[in-house]
C-alpha positions as CSV (number, residue, x, y, z in Angstrom):
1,X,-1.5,-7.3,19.9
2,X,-2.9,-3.3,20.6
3,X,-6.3,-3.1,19.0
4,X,-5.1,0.4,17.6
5,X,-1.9,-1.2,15.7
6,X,-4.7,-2.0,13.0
7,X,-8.0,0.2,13.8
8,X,-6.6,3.9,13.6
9,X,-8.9,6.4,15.7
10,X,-11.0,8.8,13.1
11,X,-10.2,12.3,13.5
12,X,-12.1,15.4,12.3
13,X,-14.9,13.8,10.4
14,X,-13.7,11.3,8.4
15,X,-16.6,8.3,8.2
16,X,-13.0,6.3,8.5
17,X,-9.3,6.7,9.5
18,X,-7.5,8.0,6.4
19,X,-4.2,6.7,5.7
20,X,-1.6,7.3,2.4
21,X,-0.3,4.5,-0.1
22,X,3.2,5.9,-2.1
23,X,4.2,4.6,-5.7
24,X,7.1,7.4,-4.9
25,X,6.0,8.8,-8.3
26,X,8.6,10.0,-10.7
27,X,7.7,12.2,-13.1
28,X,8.7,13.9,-16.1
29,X,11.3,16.9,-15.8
30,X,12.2,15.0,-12.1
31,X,14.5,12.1,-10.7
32,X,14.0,9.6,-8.1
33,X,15.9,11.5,-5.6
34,X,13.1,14.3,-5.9
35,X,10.5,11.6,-5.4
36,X,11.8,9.9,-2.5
37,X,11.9,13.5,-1.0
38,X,8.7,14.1,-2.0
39,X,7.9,10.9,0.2
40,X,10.0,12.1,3.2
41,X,8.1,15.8,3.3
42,X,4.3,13.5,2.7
43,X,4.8,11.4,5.2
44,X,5.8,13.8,7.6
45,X,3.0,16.2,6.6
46,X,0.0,13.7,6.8
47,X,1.5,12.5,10.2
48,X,0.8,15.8,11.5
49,X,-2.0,15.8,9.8
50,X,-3.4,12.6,11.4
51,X,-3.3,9.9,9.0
52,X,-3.2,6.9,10.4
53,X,-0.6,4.5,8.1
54,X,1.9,5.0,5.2
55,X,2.7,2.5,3.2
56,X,4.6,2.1,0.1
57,X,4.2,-0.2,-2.7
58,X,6.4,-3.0,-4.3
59,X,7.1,-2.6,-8.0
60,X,9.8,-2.9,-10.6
61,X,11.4,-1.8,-14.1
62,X,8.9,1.3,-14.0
63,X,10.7,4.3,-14.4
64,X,8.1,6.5,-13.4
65,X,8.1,4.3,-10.1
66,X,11.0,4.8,-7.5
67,X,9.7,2.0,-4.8
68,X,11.5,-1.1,-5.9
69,X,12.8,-1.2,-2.1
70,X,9.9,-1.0,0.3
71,X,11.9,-1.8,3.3
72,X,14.6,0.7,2.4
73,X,12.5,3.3,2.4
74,X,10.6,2.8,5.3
75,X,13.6,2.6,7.4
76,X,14.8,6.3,5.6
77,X,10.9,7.0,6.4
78,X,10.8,6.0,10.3
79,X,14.3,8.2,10.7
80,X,11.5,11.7,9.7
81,X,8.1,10.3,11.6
82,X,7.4,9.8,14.9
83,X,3.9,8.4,15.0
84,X,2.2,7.2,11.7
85,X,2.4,3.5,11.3
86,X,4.9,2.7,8.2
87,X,4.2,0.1,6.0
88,X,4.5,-1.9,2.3
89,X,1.3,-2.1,0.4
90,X,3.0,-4.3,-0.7
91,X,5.6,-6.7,-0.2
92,X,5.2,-9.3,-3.0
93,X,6.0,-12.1,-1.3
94,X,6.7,-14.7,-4.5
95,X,9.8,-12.3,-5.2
96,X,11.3,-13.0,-1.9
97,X,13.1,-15.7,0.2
98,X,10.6,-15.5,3.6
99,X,13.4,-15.4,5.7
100,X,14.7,-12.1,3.7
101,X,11.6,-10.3,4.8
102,X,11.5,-11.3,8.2
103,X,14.7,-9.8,9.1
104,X,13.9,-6.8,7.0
105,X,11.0,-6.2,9.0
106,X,12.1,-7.4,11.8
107,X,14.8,-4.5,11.2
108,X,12.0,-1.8,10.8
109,X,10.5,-3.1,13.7
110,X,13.7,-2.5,15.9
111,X,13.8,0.9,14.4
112,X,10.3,2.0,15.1
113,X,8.6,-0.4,17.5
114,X,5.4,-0.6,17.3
115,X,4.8,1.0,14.1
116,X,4.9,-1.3,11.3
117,X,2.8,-3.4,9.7
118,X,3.9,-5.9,6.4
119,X,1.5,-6.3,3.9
120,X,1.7,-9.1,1.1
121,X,0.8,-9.8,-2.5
122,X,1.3,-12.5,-4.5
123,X,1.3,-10.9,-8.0
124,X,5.0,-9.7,-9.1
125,X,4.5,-6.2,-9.3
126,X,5.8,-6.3,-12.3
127,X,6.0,-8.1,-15.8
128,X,7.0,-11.6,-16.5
129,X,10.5,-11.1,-17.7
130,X,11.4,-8.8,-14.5
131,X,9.8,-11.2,-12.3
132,X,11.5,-14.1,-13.8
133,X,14.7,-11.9,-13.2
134,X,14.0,-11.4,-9.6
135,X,13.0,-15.0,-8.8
136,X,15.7,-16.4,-10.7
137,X,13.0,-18.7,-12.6
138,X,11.1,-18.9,-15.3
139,X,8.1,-20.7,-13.7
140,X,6.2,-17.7,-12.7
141,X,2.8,-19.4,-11.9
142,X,5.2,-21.7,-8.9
143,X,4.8,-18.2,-6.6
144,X,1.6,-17.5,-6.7
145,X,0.3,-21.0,-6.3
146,X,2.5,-21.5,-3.2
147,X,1.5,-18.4,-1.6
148,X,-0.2,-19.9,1.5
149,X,3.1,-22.1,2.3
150,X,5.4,-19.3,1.9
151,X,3.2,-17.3,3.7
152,X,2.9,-20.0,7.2
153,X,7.1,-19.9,6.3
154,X,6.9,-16.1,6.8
155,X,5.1,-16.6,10.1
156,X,6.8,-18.7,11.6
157,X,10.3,-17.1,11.1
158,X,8.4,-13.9,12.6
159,X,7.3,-16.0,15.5
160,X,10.0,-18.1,15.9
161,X,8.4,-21.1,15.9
162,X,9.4,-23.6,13.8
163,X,8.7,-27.2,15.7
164,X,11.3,-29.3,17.0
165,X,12.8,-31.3,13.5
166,X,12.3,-29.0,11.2
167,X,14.6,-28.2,9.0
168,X,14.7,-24.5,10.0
169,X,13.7,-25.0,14.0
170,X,17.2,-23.6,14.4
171,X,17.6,-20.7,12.2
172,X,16.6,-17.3,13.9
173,X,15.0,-14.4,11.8
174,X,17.2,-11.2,13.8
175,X,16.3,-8.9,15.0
176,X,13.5,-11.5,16.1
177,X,12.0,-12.9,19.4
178,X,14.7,-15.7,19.9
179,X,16.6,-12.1,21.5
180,X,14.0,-12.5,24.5
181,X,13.1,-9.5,26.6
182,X,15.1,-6.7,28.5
183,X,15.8,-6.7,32.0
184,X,12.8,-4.5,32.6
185,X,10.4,-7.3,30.7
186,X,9.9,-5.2,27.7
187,X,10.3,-7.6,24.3
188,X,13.6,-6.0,22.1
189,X,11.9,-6.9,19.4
190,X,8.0,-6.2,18.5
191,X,6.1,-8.4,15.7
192,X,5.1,-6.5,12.4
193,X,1.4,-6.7,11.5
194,X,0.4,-9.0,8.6
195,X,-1.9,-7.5,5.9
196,X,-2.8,-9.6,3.0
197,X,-3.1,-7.5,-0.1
198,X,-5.0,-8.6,-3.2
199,X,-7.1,-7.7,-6.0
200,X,-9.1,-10.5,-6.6
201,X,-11.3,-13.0,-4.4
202,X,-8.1,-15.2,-3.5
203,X,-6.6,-13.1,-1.0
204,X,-9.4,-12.2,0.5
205,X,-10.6,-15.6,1.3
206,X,-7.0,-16.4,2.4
207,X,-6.9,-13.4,4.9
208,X,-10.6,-14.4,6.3
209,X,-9.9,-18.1,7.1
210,X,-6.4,-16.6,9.0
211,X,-8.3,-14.0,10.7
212,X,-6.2,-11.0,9.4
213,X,-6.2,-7.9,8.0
214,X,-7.3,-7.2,4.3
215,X,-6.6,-4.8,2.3
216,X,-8.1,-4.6,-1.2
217,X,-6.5,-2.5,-4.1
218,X,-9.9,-0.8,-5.3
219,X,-7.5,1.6,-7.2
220,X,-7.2,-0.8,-10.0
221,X,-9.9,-3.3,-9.7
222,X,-13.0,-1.6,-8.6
223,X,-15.3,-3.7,-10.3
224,X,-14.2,-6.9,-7.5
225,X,-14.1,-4.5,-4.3
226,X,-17.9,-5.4,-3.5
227,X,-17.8,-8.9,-4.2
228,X,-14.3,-9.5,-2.5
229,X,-15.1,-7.7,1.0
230,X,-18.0,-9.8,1.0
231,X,-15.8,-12.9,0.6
232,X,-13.6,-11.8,3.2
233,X,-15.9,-11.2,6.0
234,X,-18.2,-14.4,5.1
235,X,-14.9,-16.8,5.6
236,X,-13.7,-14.6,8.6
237,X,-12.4,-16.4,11.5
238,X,-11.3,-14.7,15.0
239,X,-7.8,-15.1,15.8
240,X,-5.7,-13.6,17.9
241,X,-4.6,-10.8,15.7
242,X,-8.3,-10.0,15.1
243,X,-11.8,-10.5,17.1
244,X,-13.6,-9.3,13.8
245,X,-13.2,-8.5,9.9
246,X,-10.9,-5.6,9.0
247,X,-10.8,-3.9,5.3
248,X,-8.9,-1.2,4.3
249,X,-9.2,0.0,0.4
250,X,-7.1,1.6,-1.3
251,X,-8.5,4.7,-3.5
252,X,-6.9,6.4,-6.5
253,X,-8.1,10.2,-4.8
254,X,-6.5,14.0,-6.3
255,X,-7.7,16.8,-4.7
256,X,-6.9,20.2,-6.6
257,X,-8.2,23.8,-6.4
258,X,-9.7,23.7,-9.3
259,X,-12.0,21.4,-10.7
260,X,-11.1,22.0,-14.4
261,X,-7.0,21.3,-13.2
262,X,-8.1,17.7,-11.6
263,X,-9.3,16.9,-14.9
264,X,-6.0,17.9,-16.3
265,X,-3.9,15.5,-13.8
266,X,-6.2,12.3,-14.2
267,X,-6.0,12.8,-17.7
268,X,-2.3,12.0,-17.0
269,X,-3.0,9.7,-14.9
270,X,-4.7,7.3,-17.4
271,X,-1.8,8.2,-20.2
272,X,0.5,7.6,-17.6
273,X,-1.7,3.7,-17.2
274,X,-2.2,3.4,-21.1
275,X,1.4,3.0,-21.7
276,X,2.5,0.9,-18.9
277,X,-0.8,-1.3,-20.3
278,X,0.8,-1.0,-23.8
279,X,4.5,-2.1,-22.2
280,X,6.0,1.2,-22.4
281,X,5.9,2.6,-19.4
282,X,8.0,5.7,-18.5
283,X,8.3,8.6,-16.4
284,X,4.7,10.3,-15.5
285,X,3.6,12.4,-18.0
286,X,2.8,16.3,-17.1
287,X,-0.9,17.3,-18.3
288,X,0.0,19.3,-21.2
289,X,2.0,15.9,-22.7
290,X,-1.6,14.2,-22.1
291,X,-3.3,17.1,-24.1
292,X,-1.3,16.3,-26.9
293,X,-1.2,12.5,-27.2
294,X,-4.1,11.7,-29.9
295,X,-6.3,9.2,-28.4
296,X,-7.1,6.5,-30.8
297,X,-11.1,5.2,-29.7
298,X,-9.7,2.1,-27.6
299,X,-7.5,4.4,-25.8
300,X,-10.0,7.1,-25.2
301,X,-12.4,4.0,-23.9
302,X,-9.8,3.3,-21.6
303,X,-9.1,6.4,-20.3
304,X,-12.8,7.6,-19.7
305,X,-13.1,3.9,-17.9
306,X,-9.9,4.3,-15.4
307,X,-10.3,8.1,-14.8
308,X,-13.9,7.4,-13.6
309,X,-12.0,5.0,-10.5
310,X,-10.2,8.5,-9.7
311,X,-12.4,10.4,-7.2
312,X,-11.0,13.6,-8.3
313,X,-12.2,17.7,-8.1
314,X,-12.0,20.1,-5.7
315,X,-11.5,19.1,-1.6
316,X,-15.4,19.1,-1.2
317,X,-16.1,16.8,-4.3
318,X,-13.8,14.1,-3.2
319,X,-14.7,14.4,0.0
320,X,-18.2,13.6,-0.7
321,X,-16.9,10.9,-3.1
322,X,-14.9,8.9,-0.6
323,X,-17.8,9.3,2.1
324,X,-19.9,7.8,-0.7
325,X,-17.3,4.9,-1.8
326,X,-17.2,4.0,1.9
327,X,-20.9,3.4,2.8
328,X,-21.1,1.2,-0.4
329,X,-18.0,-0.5,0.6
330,X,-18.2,-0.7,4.4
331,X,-14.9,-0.3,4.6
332,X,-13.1,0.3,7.5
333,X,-10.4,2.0,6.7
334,X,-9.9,4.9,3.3
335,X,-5.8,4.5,2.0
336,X,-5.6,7.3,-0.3
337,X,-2.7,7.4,-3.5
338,X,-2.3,10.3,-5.2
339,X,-0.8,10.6,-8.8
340,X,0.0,13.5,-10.4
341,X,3.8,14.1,-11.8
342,X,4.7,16.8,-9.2
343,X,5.4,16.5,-5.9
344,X,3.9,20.0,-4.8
345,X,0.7,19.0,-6.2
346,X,0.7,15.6,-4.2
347,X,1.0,17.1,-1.2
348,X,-1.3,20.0,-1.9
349,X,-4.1,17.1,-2.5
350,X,-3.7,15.4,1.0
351,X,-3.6,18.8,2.7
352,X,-7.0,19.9,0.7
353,X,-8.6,16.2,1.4
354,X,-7.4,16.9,5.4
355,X,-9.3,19.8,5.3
356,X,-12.0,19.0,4.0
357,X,-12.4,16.3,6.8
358,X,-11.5,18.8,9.6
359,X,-8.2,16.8,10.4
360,X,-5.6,18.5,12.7
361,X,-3.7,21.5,10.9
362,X,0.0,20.8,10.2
């Protein structure tokens, strides 16, 4: 497997290759059909710009969410890119038959060889009753625990290498390696990248003892980051897919223009948390419906303690806050989500955090 299908090359000067995680954010006044154009014109814009992956993340019965269908949009997302490695960050793997994701991405590899990597969770992305719903179970805790098996499943059907008796040695994951190799030598089909995704120590053990990828959602559980990249290069093993430990995190970042209006959005932001916390989450609130709502003193506690895991402020400020985040990390890689509840303003952030790293102009 290329070296560079995981470790991007850093342009400008970013410590780290920068790459873009998309919730396809919905938010209030807009519909999902805005978003997902939204996701079209950012991924074509931080391609040029020379970000390294884009990946978009699994989640359900959130209205103010419009990625419940990872793969679908990536395929829409590989028809308007050329270069950028496409991606879910992440699949969650307990909501899916393995055999249904290997031929999805098996799919979006046919589409856009070489490009695509499949990262996995094992939390539902979403609250018990949907997740029940999805699974068609009520025994939520059966995914999660069986992770690692489902997982090797996964593998295999991407490898095509069940042994002889196994129950599946003769089912075929297509588009899939069991199609061989053109007449020129050239594999018709290429093997998606495995990233293991997590938020806790579990994950990060898991993806160390396989010698993968790891990429650690920092976004929403900074207090583990530390403790769980340590984990994850202690129990490192080599392997074919990697000679040595690779981290991406993923960082809640909004550049704006104006200090003061960063404020304003990552005040939304946290409403926009405090009632999907509170299960009532809807479309993402606008600033001005966040200077309204009357924070009671647990909410305002909340807010002040998620906004302060937003680097946010003008390009220069976040710039010198992800440059920080990475040398106490170590990190090897910065994935960047932007939330605000329009589209213009998402785009404008990645733009002013390019710039501020010196990354190719558009």
């Amino acid at each position: 497997m290329p070296a560079d299908e995981i470790r991007g090359a850093v342009h400008g000067t970013a410590p780290v290759p920068l790459s873009v995680l998309d919730l396809v954010t919905v938010g209030a006044g807009s519909t999902a059909s805005d978003a997902l154009r939204t996701s079209v014109e950012l991924a074509r814009r931080t391609e040029a710009r020379g970000f390294h992956r884009y990946w978009v993340a699994e989640h359900h019965s959130m209205p103010g969410v419009a990625s419940s269908s990872p793969a679908v949009i990536l395929a829409h997302l590989a028809a308007h890119t050329d270069r950028i490695r496409l991606g879910s960050g992440g699949v969650m793997l307990p909501n899916h038959a393995p055999l249904v994701i290997a031929e999805q991405f098996g799919t979006l590899e046919a589409m856009a060889p070489g490009r695509i990597d499949l990262g996995l969770g094992r939390a539902p992305g979403t609250d018990g009753a949907t997740a029940a719903a999805l699974r068609r179970s009520d025994t939520l805790n059966e995914g999660a625990d069986d992770f690692p098996q489902q997982l090797a499943e996964l593998t295999r059907f991407l490898d095509d290498d069940f042994p002889d008796g196994h129950p599946y040695a003769r089912i075929h994951a297509i588009p899939g390696p069991v199609q061989g190799s053109t007449p020129g030598g050239v594999q018709s089909s290429h093997r998606p990248v495995i990233w293991l995704l997590g938020s806790s120590g579990f994950s990060a053990q898991l993806a160390g003892m396989l010698g993968l990828p790891f990429a650690f959602a920092h976004h929403f559980s900074a207090q583990n980051t530390v403790p769980a990249l340590d984990l994850y290069r202690e129990t490192f093993r080599p392997s074919e897919v990697l000679a040595e430990p690779y981290a991406l995190i993923g960082v809640s970042a909004l550049a704006t223009d104006d200090e003061a209006e960063a404020g304003r959005q990552v005040r939304a932001t946290a409403l926009n948390m405090l009632r999907l916390r509170m299960g009532r989450p809807g479309l993402f609130p606008d600033p001005e419906d966040a200077a309204r709502h009357e924070f009671s003193p647990m909410e305002e506690e909340f807010a002040s303690s998620f906004t302060r895991n937003i680097v946010h402020g003008t390009a220069d400020e976040v710039r010198a806050g992800l440059d920080d985040l990475q040398k106490r990390t170590g990190a090897d890689e910065l994935m960047l989500t932007s939330h605000a509840h329009r589209g213009d303003l998402r785009l404008r952030s990645y733009d002013l955090i390019a710039d501020a790293y010196g990354l190719p102009a558009a």
